[in-house]
C-alpha positions, 0 to 999 in steps of 0.5 A, spaced: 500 500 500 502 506 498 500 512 502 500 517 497 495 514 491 489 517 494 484 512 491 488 507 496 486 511 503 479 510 504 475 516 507 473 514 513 468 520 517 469 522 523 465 517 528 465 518 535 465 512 539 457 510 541 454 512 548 450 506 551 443 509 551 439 510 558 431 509 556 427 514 559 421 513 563 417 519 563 415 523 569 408 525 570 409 534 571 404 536 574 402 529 578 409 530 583 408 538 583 401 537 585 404 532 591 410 538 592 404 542 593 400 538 597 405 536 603 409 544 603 400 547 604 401 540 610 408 542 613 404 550 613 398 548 616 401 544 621 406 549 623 400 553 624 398 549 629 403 548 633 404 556 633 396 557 636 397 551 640 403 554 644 401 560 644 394 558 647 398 555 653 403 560 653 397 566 655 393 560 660 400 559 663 401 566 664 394 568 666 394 562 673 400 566 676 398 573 677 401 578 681 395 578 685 395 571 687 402 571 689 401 577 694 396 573 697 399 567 698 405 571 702 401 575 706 398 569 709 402 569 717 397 565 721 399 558 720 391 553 721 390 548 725 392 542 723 386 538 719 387 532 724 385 537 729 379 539 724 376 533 723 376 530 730 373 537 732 368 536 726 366 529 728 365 530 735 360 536 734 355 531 729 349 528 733 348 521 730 342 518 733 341 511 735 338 508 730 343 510 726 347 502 726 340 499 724 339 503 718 345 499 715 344 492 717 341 490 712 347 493 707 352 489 710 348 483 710 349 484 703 356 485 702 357 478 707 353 473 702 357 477 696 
């Protein structure tokens, strides 16, 4: 072969190696940017919630302790009498009658056959 006869050199185009092809599936537009429409308007609607509800706690919480209660709370100086004291008191100052055990006889046979 002879490189200086052109009828001998056969031209070959310029070919670029073949690239493997990635078959494409078609996504659907509008059905994933409805979805991503759908879960930012939920994430917004929950953080809305969660902000009126703890702003509903923070003023009831703030409303309890007013500086008005605390003032009566620390003025209070004479201690009370313990409530042992008050119920012995309370109970000896209840007339029972004497009839009184009869009235439940008749329940506490009751609860013994149970």
């Amino acid at each position: 072969m002879d490189n200086n006869n052109p009828a001998a050199q056969t031209a070959q185009p310029n070919i670029a190696p073949a690239q493997p092809v990635m078959p494409q599936t078609p996504i659907p537009a509008e059905s994933s940017n409805g979805s991503n429409k759908v879960i930012i308007w939920f994430i917004i609607g929950l953080v809305v919630v969660i902000l009126l509800v703890g702003g509903i706690y923070f003023y009831l919480s703030r409303q309890q302790v007013t500086p008005s209660q605390t003032q009566t709370t620390t003025t209070q100086a004479t201690p009370s009498p313990s409530p042992q004291d008050n119920l012995e008191g309370d109970l000896n100052s209840i007339n029972i009658p004497s009839g009184a055990d009869d009235v439940f006889t008749t329940v506490d046979q009751d609860l013994q056959q149970l």
